[in-house]
N, C-alpha and C positions, 0 to 999 in steps of 0.2 A: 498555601499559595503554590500554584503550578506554573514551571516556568515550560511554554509550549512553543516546538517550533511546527512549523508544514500545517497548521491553525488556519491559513488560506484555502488549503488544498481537499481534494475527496474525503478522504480519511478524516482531516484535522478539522474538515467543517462539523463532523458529525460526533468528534470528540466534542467541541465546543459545544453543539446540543446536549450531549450529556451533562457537561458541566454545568448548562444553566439548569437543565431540570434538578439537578442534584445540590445547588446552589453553592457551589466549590468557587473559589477566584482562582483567576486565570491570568496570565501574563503572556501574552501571542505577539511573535516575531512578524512581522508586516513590510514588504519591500515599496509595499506605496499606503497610502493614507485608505483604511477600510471604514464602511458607513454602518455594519453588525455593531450594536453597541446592547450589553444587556446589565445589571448588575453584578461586578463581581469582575468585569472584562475591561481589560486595559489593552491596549494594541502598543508596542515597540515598534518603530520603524527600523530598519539596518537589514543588513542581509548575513548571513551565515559567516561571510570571511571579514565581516563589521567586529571586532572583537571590542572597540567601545558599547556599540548596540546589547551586545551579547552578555555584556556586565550587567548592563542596564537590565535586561530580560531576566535575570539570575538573580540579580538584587534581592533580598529579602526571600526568595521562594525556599520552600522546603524539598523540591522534587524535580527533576526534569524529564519531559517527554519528548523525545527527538524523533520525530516523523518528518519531516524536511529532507527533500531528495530527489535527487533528478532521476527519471526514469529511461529516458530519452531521450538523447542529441545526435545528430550526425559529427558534430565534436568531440569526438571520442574522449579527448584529453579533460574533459570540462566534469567526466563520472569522478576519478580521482578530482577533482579539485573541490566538487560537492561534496558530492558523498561522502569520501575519505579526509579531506581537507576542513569539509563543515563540519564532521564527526568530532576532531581532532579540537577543534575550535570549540564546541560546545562542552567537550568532556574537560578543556584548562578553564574555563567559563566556571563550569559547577565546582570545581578545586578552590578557583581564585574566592569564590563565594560561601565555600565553607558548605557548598551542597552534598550530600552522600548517596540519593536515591538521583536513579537513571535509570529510565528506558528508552531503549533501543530499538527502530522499527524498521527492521532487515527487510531481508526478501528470500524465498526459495532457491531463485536463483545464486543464494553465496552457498547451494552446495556444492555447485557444478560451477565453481570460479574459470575452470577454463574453457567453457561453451562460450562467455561472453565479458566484453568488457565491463559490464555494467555489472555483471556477476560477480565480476572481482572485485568493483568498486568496492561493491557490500562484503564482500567475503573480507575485505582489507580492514575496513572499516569495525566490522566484529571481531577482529582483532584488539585493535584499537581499545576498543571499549573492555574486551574483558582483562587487555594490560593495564588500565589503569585500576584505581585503588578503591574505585565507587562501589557501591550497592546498585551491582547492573542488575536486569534482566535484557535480553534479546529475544525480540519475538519476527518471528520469520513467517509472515502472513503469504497463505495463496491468493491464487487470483481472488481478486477483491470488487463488490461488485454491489450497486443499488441505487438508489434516487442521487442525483447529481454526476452519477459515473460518466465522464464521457470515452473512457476507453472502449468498452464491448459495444458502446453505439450502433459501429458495424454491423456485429452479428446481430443485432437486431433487426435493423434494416434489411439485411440480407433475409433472415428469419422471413419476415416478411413477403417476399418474395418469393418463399417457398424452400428455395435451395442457400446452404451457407457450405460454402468455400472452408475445409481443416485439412491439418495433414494427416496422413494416410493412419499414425500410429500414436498411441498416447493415451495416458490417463492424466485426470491433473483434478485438485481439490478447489472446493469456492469456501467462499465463507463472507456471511453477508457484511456490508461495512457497519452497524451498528451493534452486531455482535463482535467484531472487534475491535471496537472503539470502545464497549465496554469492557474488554479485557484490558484494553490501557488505562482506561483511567482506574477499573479494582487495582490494575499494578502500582501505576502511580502515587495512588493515594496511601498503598501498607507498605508491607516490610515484606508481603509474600512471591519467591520466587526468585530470589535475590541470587546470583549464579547462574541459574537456570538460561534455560534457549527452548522456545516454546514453537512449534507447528500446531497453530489452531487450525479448523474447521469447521463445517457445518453440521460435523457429526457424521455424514456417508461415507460408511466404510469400504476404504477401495479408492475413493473418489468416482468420478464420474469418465466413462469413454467420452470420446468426442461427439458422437453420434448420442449419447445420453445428453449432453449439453446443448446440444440444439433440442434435441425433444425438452428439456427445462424451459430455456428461453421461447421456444413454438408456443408452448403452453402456459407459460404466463401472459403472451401474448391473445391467446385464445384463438389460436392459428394452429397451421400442419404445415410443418416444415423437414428436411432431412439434411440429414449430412449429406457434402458432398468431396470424399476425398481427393486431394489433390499430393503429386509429385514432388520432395520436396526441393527438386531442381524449379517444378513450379513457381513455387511459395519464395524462393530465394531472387528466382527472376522477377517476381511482382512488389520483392521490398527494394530492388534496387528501382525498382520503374515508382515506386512510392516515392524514395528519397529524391528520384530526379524533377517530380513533379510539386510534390507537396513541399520539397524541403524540409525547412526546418518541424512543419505540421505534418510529416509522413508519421503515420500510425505505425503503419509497419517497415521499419530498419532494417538494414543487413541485420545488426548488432541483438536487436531481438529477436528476429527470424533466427539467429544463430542457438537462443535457448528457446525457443518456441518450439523448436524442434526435436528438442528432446521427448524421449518415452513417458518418462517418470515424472510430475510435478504432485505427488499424492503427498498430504502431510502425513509426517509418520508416527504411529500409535504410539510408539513411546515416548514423544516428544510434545504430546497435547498436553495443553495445562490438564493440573487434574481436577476431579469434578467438585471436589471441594472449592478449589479456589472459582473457575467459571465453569459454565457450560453451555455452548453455543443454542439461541432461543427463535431462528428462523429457519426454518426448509429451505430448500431451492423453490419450490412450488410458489410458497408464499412472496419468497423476495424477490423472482424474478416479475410474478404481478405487480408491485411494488413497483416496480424498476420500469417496468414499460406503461404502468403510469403519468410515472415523473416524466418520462422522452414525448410520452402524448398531449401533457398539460404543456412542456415547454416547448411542442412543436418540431423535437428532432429526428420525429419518425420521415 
């Protein structure tokens, strides 16, 4: 039994696919009543700082997989209270329970904790996790990306159009969501990795330029499109013109604008699981096909 949280979200939908094909049960954290029902799949209602819920969800399981996390708020204060605070909360959760396997589902940004706040949420947070006395893994997924994503949305649209809006510098790694949803639940379900802090990938060494990632996305698109670099005084003016418009639904934040702008988001070689345990089974070519698929059938091009 799997006790799952972020089971609503991108990532946790496609982990929950793997679980029914693989026919694991499941135990999913749920902040409203969900209509997915498959064998094997129970839904908890509560939220992260619900610590009756969180028992409830723990109950019985042998494993926890903590994907559940804010990525994005104009509430800065609200990163620690998820991130860090739901962290905290699931990790006394699997203690009170008598659980010993956890994982952890970071992000790139806890290397560069003081680019951004949301960086340090996680960067706090994998603290957390490796002080207490579990059988961790941490895994620190790049940009994440495939059918259901609505983050890259944009640059697809954009793609579209011909020209997509980057900043001027940077490299930074993909990796499809189904190839790392099957690294969670292989972690999940062994004993393999246990200590460890894992950067997966898609396998492209280097990662990709900016201007490589639009030619990915053009082309799964079966389009011609280009980079277009922009200033990063630009890019900082158009997340605060984000936040004043969009609000709470701005894509792009000061706070992510502040690590979007970094050089480096490349996973790094010595930190991939190794290939014995996974190894990543989509291209960019294929998954960005894929991916603008999914945006064509649901109408979000």
């Amino acid at each position: 039994m799997l006790a799952l949280t972020g089971g609503t979200g991108f990532v946790g939908q496609m982990v929950l696919d793997i679980l029914k094909e693989w026919g694991c049960a499941v135990r999913a954290l749920t902040r409203r009543p969900q209509a997915r029902a498959f064998p094997g799949l129970e839904w908890v209602e509560g939220s992260l700082s619900d610590t009756s819920a969180l028992g409830r969800l723990c109950d019985g399981a042998d494993a926890v997989l903590h994907i559940a996390g804010l990525t994005s708020t104009l509430d800065l204060a609200k990163f620690e209270a998820v991130n860090v605070g739901g962290t905290q909360h699931m990790i006394e959760a699997a203690h009170a329970r008598g659980i010993e396997r956890f994982v952890f589902v970071s992000s790139l940004a806890a290397r560069e904790p003081r680019l951004s706040v949301y960086g340090n949420s996680k960067a706090v947070a994998e603290d957390e996790v490796r002080a207490s006395s579990l059988d961790w893994t941490i895994v620190r997924p790049p940009a994440v990306y495939g059918p259901r994503d609505t983050e890259l949305r944009e640059l697809f649209r954009a793609a579209k159009g011909g020209l997509v809006p980057v900043p001027k510098l940077g490299r930074a790694s993909l990796i499809h969501v189904r190839d790392l949803a099957r690294l969670l639940v292989d972690l999940a379900m062994s004993d393999k990795g246990i200590g460890d802090t894992y950067e997966p990938d898609d396998g492209k060494k280097g990662g990709y330029t900016h201007s490589e990632m639009v030619a990915a996305i053009a082309d799964g698109m079966g389009r011609k499109a280009r980079a277009l670099p922009m200033p990063n005084a630009l890019i900082k003016l158009a997340a605060r013109a984000d936040e004043r418009f969009r609000k709470e639904n701005a894509k792009l934040t000061r706070d992510r604008a502040s690590y979007m702008l970094h050089a480096d988001w490349v996973s790094r070689p010595a930190m991939k699981p190794p290939p014995k345990l996974w190894s990543p089974e989509i291209t960019a070519q294929e998954g960005m096909a894929q991916t603008a698929a999914w945006y064509r059938k649901e109408g979000l091009l």
